[in-house]
C-alpha positions as CSV (number, residue, x, y, z in Angstrom):
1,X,0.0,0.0,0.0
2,X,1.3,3.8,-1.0
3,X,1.9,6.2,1.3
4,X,0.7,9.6,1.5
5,X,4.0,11.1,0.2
6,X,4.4,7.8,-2.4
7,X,0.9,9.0,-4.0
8,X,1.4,12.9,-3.6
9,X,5.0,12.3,-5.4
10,X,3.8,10.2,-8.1
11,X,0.3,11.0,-8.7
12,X,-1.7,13.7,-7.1
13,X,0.9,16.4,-6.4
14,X,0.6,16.7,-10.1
15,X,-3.1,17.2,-10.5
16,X,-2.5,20.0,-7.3
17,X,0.0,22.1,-9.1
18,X,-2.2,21.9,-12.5
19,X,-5.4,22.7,-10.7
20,X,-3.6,25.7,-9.1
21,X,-2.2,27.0,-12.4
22,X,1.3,26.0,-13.0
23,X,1.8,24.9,-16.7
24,X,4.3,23.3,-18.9
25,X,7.3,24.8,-19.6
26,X,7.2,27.3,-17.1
27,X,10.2,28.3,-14.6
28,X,8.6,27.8,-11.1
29,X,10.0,29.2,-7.9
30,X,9.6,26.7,-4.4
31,X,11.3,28.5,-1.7
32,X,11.7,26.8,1.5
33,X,11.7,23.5,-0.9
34,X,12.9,21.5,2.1
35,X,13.0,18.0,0.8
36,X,11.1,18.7,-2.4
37,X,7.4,17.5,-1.8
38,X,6.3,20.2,-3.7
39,X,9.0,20.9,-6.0
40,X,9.3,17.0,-7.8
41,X,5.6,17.5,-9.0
42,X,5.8,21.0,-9.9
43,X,9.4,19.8,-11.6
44,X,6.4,17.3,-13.1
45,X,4.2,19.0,-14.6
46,X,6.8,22.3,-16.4
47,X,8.3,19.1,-18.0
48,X,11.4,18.9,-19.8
49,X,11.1,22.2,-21.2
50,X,10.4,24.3,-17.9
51,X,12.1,24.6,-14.8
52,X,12.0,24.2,-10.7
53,X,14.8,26.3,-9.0
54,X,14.4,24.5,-5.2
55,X,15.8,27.0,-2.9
56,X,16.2,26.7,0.5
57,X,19.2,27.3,3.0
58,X,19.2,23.3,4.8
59,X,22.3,21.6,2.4
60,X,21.0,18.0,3.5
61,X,17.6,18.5,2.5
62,X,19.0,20.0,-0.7
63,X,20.8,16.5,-1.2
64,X,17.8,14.6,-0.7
65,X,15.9,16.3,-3.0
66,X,18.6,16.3,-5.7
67,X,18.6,12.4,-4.7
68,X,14.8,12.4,-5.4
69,X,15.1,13.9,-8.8
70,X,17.2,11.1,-10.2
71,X,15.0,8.8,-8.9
72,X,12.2,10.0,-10.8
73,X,14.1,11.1,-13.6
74,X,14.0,14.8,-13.5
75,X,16.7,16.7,-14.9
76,X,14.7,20.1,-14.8
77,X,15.5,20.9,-10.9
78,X,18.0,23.6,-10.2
79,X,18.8,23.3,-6.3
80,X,19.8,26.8,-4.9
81,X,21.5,26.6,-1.2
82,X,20.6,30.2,0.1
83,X,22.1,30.9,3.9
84,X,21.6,34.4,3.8
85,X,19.9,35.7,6.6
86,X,18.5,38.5,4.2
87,X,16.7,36.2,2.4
88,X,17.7,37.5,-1.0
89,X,16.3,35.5,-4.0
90,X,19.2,35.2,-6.7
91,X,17.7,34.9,-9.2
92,X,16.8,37.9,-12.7
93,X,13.9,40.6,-12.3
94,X,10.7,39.1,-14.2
95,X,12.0,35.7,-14.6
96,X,10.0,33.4,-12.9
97,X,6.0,32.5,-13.8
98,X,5.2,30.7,-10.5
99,X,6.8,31.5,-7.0
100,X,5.7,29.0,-4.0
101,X,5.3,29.5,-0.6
102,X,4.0,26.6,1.1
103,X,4.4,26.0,4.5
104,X,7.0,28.0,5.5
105,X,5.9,31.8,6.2
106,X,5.4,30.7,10.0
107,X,8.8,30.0,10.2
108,X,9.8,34.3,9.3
109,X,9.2,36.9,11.2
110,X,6.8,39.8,9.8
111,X,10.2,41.8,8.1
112,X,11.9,39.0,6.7
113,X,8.3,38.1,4.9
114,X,8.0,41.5,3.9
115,X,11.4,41.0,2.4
116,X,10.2,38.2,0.4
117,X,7.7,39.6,-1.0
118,X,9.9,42.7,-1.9
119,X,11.6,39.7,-3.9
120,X,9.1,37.7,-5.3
121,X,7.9,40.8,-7.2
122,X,11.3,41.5,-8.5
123,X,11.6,37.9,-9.7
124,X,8.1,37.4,-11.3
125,X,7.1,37.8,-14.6
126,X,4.1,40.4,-15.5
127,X,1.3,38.3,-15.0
128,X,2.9,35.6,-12.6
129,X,1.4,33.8,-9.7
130,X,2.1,33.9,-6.0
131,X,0.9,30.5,-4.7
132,X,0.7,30.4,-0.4
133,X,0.2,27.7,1.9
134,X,0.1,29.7,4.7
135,X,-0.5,26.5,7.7
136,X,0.3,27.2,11.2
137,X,-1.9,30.5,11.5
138,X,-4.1,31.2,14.8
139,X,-6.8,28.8,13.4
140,X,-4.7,26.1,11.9
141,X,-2.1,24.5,14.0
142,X,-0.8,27.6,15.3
143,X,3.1,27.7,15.2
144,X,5.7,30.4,16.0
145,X,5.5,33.6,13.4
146,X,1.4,33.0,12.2
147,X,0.4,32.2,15.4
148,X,-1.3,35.1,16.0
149,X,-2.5,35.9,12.8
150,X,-5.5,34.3,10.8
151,X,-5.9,33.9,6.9
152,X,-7.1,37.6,6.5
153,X,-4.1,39.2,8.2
154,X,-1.9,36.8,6.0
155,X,-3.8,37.7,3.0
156,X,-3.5,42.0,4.2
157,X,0.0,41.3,4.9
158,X,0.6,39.9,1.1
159,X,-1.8,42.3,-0.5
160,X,0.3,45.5,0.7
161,X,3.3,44.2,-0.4
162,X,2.4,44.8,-4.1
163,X,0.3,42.0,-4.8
164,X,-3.9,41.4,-5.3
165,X,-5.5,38.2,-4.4
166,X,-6.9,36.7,-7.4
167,X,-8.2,33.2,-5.4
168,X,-8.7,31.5,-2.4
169,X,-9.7,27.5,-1.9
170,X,-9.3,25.1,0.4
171,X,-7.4,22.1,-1.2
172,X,-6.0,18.8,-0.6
173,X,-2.4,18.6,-0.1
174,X,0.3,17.0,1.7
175,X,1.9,18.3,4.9
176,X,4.2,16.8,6.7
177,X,4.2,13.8,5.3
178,X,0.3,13.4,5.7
179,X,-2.5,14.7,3.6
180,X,-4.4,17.6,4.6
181,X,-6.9,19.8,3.9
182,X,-5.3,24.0,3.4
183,X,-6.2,27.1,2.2
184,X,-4.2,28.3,-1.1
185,X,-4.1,31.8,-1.7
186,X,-3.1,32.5,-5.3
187,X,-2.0,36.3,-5.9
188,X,-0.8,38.5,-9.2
189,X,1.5,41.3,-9.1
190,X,0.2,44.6,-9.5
C-alpha cells in the first residue's frame, strides 16, 4: 500500500499544481523547498522544457531532493542553497512564472516576509502567480511567526506588499508527510 507522500510524489501532487495554475514549460520558484514534496511535482508537470529552481538554506535536505530527482528522472530541478539571513532570491527581475510558498511563512518573522515579497515581485514575470500555503496560522495548528494571525491578516499582509488576491480555496495537499486539507491563496502582481 502507498503512502501519503508515495501517492502525492507520483500521482496527485501533479493534478494539485495543475489545478492551481502552474503549466508546462514554465520556470517555477519553491522556496523553502525542504525535501522537495512540492518541487518534484511541480518539476512534473513544467516538464522537460520548464524549470523548478528549489531553494532553500538546509544543504541535506538539498541532497535529498537532488537524490529524489534522479530517482524519478527529473533533470529540470536547479537546487539553490541560500544561507543568507537577508533572504535575498538570486535569481533575474521578471523571470520566474510561479513563485511558491508553502508551508513556510510561520517560520519568518513579519520583516523577513515582507522582504520576500519585496523579492518575489522582483523575480516574477508580468502576469505571474504567487501560490501560499500559509498553515500554522491562529486557526490552523498555530506555530511560531502566524500564530497570532488568521488567513485575512496573511492575506492584508501579502496584498500590501504589491500583490492582489486573485483566489482562495481550500485544497488537498500533503503536509508533513500526511495529507491535509489547506487554504491556497493565489495572488498576481500589481
Amino acid at each position: 500500500m502507498k503512502t501519503d507522500i508515495e501517492k502525492w510524489l507520483r500521482e496527485e501532487g501533479k493534478v494539485f499544481f495543475e489545478d492551481i495554475g502552474i503549466k508546462k514549460g514554465q520556470n517555477i520558484l519553491d522556496f523553502g523547498c525542504g525535501a522537495g514534496h512540492y518541487t518534484i511535482p511541480a518539476a512534473k508537470v513544467v516538464g522537460k522544457n520548464g524549470r523548478v529552481y528549489a531553494l532553500d538554506k538546509d544543504t541535506e535536505a538539498l541532497n535529498q531532493l537532488t537524490q529524489k530527482a534522479e530517482s524519478e528522472g527529473l533533470d529540470n530541478i536547479v537546487p539553490i542553497c541560500n544561507q543568507s539571513k537577508e533572504l535575498e532570491i538570486n535569481l533575474e527581475d521578471e523571470s520566474i512564472d510561479v513563485m511558491l510558498l508553502y508551508d513556510i511563512l510561520h517560520y519568518m518573522e513579519s520583516e523577513k516576509r515582507r522582504r520576500v515579497y519585496e523579492n518575489a515581485c522582483r523575480i516574477l514575470k508580468a502576469g505571474a502567480i504567487l501560490s501560499v500555503y500559509p498553515k500554522h496560522r491562529r486557526s490552523d495548528e498555530p506555530l511560531w511567526n502566524l500564530a497570532d494571525m488568521e488567513l485575512e491578516d496573511v492575506i492584508g499582509e501579502i496584498e500590501r506588499a504589491k500583490f492582489h488576491l486573485e483566489r482562495k480555496f481550500q485544497k488537498k495537499l500533503i503536509h508533513n508527510g500526511n495529507y491535509d486539507v489547506g487554504y491556497i491563496l493565489n495572488f498576481r502582481k500589481r
